[in-house]
N, CA and C atoms as an extended XYZ file, in Angstrom:
282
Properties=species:S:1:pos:R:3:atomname:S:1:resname:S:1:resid:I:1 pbc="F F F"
N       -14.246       31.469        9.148 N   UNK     1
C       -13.864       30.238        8.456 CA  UNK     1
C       -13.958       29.082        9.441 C   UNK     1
N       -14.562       27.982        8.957 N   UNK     2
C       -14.886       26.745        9.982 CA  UNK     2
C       -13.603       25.790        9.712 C   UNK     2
N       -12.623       25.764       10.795 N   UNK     3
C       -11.140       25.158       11.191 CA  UNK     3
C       -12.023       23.312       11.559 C   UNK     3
N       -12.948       23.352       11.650 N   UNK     4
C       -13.576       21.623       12.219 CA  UNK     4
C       -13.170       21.024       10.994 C   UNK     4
N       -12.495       19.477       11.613 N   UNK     5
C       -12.392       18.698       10.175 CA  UNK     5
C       -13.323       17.755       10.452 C   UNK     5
N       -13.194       16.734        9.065 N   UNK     6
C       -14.652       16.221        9.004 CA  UNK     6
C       -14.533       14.871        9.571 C   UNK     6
N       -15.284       14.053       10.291 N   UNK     7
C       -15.098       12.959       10.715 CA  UNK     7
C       -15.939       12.055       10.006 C   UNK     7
N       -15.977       10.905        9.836 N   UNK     8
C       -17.076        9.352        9.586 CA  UNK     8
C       -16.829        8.659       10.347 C   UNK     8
N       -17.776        7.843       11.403 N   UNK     9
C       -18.488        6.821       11.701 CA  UNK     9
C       -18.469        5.652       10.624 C   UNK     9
N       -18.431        4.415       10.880 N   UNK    10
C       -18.730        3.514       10.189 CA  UNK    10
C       -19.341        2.242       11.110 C   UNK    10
N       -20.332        1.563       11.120 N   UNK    11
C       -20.497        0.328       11.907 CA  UNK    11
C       -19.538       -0.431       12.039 C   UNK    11
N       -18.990       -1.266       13.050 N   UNK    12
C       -17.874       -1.969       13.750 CA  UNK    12
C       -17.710       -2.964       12.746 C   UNK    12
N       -16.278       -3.156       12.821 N   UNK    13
C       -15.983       -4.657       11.696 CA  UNK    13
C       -15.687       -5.835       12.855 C   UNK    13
N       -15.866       -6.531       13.173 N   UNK    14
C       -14.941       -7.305       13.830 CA  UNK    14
C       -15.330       -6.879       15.174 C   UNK    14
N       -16.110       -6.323       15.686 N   UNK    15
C       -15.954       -5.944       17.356 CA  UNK    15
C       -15.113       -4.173       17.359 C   UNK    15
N       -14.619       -4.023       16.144 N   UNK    16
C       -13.790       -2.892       16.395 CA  UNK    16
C       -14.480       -1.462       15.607 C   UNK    16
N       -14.080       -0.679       15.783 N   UNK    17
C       -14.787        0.852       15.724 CA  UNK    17
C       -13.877        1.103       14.448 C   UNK    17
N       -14.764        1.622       13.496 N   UNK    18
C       -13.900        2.425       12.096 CA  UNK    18
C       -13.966        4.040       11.811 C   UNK    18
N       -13.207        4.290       11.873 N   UNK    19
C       -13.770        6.082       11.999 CA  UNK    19
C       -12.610        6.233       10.960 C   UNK    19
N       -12.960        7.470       10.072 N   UNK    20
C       -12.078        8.521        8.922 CA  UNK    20
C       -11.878        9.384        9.870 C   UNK    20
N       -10.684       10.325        9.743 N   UNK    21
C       -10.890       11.335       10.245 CA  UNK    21
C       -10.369       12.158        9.332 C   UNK    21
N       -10.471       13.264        8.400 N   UNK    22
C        -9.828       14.433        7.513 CA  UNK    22
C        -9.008       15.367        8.371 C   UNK    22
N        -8.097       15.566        8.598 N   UNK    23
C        -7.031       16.361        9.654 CA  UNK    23
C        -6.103       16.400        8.642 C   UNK    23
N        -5.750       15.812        7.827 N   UNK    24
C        -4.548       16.307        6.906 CA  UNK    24
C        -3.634       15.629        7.402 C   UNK    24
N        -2.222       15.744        7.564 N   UNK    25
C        -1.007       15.064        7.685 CA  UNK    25
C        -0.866       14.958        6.859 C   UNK    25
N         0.078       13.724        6.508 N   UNK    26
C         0.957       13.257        4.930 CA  UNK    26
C        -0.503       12.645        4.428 C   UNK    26
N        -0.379       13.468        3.304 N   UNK    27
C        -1.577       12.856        2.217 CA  UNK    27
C        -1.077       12.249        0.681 C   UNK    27
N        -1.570       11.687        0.283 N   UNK    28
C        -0.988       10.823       -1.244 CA  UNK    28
C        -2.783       11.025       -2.090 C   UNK    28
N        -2.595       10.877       -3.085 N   UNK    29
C        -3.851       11.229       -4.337 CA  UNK    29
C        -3.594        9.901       -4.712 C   UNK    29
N        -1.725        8.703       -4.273 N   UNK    30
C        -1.385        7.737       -4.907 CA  UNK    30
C        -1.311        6.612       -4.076 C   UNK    30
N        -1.854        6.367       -3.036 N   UNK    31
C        -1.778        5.609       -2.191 CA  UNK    31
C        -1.969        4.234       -2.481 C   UNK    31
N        -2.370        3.648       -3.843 N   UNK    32
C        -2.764        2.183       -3.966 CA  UNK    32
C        -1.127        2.024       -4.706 C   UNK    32
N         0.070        3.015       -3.951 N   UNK    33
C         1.668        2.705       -4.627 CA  UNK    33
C         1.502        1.594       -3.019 C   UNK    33
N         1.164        1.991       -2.253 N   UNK    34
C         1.281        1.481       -0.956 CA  UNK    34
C         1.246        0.270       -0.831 C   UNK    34
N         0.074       -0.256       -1.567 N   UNK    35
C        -0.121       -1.962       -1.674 CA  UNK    35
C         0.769       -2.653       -2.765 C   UNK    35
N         0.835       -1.946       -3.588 N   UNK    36
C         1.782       -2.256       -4.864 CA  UNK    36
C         3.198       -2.553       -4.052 C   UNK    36
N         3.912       -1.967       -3.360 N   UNK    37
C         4.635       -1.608       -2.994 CA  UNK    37
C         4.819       -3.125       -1.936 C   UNK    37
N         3.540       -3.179       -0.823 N   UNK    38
C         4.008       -4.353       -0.277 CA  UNK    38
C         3.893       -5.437       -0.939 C   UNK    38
N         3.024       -5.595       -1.497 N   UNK    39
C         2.955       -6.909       -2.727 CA  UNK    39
C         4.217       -7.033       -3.571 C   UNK    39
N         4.854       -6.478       -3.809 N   UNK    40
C         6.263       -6.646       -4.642 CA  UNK    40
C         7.432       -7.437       -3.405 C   UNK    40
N         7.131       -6.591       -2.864 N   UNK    41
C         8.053       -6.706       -0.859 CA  UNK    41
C         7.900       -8.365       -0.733 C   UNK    41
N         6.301       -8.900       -0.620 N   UNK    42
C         5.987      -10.183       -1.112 CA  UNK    42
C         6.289      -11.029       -1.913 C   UNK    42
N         6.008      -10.467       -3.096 N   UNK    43
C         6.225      -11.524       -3.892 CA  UNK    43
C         7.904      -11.428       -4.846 C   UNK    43
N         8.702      -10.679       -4.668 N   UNK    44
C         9.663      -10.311       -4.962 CA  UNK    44
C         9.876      -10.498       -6.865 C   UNK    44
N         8.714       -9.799       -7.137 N   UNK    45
C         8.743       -9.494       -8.544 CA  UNK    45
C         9.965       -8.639       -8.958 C   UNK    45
N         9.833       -7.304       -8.305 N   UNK    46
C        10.725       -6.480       -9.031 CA  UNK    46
C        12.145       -7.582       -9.223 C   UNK    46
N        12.735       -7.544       -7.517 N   UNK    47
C        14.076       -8.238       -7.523 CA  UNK    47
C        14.432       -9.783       -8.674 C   UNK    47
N        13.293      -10.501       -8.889 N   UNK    48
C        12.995      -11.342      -10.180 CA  UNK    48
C        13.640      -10.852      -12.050 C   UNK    48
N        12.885       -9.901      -11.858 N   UNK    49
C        13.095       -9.276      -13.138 CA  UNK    49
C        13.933       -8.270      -13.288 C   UNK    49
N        14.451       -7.707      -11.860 N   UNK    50
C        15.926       -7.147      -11.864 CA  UNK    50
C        17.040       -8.228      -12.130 C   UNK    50
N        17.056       -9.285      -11.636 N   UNK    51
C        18.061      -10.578      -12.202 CA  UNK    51
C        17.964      -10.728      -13.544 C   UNK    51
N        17.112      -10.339      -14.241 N   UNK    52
C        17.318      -10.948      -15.712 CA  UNK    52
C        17.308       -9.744      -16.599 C   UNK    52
N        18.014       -8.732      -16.229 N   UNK    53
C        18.449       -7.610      -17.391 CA  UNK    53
C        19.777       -7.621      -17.132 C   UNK    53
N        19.518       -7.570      -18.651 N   UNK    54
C        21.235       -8.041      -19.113 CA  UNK    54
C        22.034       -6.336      -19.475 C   UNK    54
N        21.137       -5.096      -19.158 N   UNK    55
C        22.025       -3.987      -19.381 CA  UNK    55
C        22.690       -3.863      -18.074 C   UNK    55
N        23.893       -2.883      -18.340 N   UNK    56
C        24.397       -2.362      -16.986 CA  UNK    56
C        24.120       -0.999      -17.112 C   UNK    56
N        23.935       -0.116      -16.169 N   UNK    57
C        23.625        0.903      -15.806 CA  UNK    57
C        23.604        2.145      -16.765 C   UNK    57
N        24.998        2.091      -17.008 N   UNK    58
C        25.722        3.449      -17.825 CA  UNK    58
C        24.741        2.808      -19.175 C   UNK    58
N        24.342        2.137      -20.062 N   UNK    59
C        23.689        1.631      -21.093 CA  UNK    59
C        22.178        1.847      -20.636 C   UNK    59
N        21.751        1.929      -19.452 N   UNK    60
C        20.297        2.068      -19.191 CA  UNK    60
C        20.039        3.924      -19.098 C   UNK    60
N        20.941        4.590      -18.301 N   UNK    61
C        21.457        5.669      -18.740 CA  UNK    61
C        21.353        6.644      -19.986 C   UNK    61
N        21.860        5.849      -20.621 N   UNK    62
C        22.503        5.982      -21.796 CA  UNK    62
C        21.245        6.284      -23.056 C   UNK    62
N        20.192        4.670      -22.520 N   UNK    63
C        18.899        5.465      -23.227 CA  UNK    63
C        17.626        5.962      -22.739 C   UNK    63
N        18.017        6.824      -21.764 N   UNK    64
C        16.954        8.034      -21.334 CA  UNK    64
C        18.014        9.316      -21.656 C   UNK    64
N        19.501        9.149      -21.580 N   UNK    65
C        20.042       10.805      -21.691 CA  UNK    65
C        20.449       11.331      -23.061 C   UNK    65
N        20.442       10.217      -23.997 N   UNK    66
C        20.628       10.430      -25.162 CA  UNK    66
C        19.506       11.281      -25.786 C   UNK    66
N        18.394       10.380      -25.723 N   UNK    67
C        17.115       10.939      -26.294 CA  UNK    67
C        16.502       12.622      -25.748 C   UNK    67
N        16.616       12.222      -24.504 N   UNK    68
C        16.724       13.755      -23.952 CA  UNK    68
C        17.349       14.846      -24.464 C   UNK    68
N        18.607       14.515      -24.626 N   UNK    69
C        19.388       15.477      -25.505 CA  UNK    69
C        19.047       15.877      -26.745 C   UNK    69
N        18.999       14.989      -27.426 N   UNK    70
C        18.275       15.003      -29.385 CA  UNK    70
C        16.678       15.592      -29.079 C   UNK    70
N        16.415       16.120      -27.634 N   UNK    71
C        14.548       16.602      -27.892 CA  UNK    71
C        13.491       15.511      -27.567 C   UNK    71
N        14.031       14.253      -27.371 N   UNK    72
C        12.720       13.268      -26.906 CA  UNK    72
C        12.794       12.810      -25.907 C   UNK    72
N        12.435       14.140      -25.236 N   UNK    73
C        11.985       13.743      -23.930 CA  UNK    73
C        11.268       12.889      -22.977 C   UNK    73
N         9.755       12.929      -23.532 N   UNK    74
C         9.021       11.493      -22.830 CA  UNK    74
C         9.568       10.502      -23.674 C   UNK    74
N        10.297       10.212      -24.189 N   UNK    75
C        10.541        8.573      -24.867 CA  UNK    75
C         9.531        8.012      -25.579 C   UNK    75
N         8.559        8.778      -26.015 N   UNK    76
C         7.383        8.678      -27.018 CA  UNK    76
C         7.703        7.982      -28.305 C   UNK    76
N         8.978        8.283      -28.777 N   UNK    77
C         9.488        7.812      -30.423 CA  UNK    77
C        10.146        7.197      -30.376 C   UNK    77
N        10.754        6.504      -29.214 N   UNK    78
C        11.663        5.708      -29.287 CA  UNK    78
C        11.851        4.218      -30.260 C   UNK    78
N        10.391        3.741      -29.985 N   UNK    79
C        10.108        3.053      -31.145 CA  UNK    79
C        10.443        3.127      -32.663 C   UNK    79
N        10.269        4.109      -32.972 N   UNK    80
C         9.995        4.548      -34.406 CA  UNK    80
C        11.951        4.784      -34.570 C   UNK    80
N        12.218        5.163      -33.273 N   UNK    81
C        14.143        5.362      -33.043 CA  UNK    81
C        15.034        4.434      -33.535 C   UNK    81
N        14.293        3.063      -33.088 N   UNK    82
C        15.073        2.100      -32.969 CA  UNK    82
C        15.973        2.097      -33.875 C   UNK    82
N        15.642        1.903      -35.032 N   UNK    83
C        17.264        1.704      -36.055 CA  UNK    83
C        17.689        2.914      -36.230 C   UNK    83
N        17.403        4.343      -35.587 N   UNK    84
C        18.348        5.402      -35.983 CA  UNK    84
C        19.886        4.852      -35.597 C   UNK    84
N        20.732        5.213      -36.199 N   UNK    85
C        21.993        5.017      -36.491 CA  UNK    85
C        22.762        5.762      -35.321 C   UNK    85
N        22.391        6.876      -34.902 N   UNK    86
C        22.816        7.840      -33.748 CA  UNK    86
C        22.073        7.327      -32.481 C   UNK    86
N        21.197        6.579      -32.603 N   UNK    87
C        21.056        6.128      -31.105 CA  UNK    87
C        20.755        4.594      -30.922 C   UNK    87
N        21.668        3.837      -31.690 N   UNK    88
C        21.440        2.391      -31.898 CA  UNK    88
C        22.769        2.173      -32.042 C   UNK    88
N        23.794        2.805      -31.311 N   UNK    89
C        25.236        2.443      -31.369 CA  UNK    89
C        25.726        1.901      -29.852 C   UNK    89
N        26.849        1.251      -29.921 N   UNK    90
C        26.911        0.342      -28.918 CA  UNK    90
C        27.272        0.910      -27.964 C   UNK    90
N        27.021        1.378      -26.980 N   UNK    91
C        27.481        2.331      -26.052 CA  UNK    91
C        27.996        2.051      -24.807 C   UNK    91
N        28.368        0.925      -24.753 N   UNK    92
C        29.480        0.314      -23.970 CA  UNK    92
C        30.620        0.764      -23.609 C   UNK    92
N        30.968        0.965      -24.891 N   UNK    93
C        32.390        2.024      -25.035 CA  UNK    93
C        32.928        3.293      -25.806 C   UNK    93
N        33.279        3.970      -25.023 N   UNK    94
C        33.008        5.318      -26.012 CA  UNK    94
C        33.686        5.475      -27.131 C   UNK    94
């Protein structure tokens, strides 16, 4: 079995040398979370639109564990949920 990993060459950017190297380490299939990730860091979207929800927690909670329970799991029907009577109650207080 051939243990060599694979290398690339690339012509210089800038004066500087670009090489791949395949060796493994921490690998991601999701790595464009990476840029997403600093661009938010930037532009402070998330923390933006975290200021303007008006649920508190136990209510955000409330509708992922409900549905879970009743069988709807991915939150697929939730739509079609909306005016059910059993999961359109105010759940603020028990």
């Amino acid at each position: 079995m051939d243990h060599s990993c694979l290398s690339l060459e690339f012509p210089a950017v800038g004066g500087r040398e670009v090489a791949v190297h395949f060796n493994g380490g921490e690998l991601t299939s999701d790595a464009g979370l990476m840029i997403l990730q600093h661009a938010d860091r930037q532009l402070g979207l998330l923390d933006a639109l975290a200021g303007g929800v008006k649920h508190g927690v136990r209510g955000l909670l409330a509708e992922r564990v409900f549905p879970i329970a009743a069988g709807y799991e991915d939150a697929s029907d939730l739509d079609r949920l909306r005016a059910d009577p059993a999961l359109n109650r105010d759940i603020r207080h028990p």
